[in-house]
C-alpha positions as CSV (number, residue, x, y, z in Angstrom):
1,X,15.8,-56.5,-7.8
2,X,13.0,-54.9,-9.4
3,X,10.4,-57.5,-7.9
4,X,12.6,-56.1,-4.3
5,X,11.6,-53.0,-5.0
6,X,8.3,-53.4,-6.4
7,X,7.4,-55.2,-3.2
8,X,9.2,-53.2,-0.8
9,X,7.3,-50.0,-2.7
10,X,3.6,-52.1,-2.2
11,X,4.7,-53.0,1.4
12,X,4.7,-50.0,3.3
13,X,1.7,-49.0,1.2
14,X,0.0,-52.1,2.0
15,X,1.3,-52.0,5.7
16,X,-0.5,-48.4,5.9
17,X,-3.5,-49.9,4.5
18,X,-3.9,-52.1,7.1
19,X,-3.0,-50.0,10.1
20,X,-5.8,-47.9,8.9
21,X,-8.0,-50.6,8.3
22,X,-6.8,-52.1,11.7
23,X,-7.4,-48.3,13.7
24,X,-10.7,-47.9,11.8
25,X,-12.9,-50.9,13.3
26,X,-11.2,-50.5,17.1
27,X,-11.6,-47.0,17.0
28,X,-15.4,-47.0,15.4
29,X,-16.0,-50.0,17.6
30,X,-14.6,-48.3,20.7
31,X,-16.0,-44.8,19.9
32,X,-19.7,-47.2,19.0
33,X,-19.5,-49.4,22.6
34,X,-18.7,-46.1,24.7
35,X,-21.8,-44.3,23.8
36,X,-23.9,-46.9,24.2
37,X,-22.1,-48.6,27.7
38,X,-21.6,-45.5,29.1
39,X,-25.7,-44.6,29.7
40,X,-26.4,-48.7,30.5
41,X,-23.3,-48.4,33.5
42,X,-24.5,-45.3,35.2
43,X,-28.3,-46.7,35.4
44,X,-27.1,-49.9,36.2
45,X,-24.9,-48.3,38.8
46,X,-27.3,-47.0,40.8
47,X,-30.2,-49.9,40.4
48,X,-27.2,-52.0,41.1
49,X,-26.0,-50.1,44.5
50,X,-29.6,-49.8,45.5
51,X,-30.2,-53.3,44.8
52,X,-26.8,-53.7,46.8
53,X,-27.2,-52.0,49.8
54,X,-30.7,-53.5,49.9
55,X,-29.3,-57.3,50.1
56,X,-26.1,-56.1,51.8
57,X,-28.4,-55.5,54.9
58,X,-29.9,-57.4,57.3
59,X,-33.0,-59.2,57.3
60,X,-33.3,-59.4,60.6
61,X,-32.0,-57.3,63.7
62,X,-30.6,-59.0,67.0
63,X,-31.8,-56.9,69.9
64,X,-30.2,-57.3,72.8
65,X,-32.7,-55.3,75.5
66,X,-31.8,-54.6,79.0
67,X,-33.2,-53.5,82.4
68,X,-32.5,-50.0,83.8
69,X,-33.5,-48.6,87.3
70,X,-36.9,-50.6,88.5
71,X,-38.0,-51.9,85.7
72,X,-38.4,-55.8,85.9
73,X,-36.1,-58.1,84.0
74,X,-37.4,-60.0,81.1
75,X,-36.5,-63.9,80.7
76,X,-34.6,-63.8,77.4
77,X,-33.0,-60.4,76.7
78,X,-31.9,-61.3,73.1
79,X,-34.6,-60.8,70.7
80,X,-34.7,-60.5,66.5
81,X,-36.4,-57.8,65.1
82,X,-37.3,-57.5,61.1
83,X,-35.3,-54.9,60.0
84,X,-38.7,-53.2,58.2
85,X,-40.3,-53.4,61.7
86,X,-40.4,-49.7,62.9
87,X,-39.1,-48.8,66.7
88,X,-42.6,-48.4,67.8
89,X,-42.8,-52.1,67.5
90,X,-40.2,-52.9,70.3
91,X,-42.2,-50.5,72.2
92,X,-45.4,-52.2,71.6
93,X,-43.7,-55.5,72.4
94,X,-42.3,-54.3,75.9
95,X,-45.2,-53.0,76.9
96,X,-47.1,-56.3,76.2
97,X,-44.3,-58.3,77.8
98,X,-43.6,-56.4,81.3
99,X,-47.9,-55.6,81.4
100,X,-47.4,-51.6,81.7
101,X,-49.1,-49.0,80.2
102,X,-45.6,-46.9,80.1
103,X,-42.1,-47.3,78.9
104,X,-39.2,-45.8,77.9
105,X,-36.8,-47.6,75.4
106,X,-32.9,-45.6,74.7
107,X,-30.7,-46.6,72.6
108,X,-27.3,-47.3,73.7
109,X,-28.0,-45.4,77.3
110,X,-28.3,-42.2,75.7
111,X,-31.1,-41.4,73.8
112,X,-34.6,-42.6,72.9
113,X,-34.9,-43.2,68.8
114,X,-37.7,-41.9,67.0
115,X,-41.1,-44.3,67.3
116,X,-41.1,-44.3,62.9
117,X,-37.5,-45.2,63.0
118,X,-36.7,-48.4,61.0
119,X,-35.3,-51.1,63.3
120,X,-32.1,-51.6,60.4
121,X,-31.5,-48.4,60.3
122,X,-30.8,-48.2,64.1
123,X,-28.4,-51.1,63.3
124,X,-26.6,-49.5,60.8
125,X,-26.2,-46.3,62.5
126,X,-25.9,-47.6,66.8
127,X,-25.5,-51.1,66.2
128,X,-22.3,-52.7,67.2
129,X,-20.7,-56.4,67.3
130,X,-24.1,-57.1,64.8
131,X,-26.3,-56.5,67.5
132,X,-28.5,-53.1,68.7
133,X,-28.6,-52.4,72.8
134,X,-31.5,-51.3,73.5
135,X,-32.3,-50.1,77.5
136,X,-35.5,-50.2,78.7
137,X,-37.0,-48.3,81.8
138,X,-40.7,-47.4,83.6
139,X,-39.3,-43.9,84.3
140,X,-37.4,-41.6,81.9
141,X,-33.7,-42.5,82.8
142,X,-31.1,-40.9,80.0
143,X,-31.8,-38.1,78.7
């Protein structure tokens, strides 16, 4: 009975011993890894979002362009675009392709973008269904 007690005595004792040995490297390896993950997550976090929006976007944008008033019609009204190109690009190119010196280009029948616009931020903001609707004219027709 003495051994009983002896043991049951150097048990809890021992039990204690290796909670506190168990707490101390969790807690010193916790308290170690949040210091050092936390920085290394927050710069990755906004590399990797950068990184994430830049692949998450298109390469290329599917303009869809269309006649308004008396301008002519072109033959293939579905064109892609890099989405680096700037708007003044499509302008360039409808000019070249209808052999006017003039024209006016609106997005979505309402307004005409900005000629240093990029063509994938259009998308992003007016595109729908994946492509951009562009409307072209030889006279100013929306506003």
């Amino acid at each position: 009975m003495e051994d009983e007690a002896a043991v049951a005595e150097a048990a809890p004792h021992v039990d204690a011993a290796e909670d506190d040995a168990a707490a101390a490297p969790s807690s010193s390896s916790s308290s170690a890894a949040l210091p050092a993950a936390q920085p290394a997550p927050s710069s990755t976090d906004a590399a990797g979002v950068t990184a994430a929006a830049e692949e998450a976007g298109p390469k290329r944008v599917i303009v869809h362009l269309q006649a308004a008033g008396d301008a002519p019609l072109l033959k293939r009204s579905t064109f892609k675009v890099a989405a680096t190109e700037k708007f003044a690009y499509v302008i360039g190119f409808l000019r070249r392709q209808l052999h006017v010196d003039g024209v006016c280009v609106y997005c979505n029948r309402a307004f005409a973008p900005s000629p240093d616009a990029l063509m994938g931020d259009l998308l992003k903001a007016f595109g729908h269904s994946g492509m951009l609707a562009l409307n072209y004219s030889l006279t100013p027709a929306w506003g």
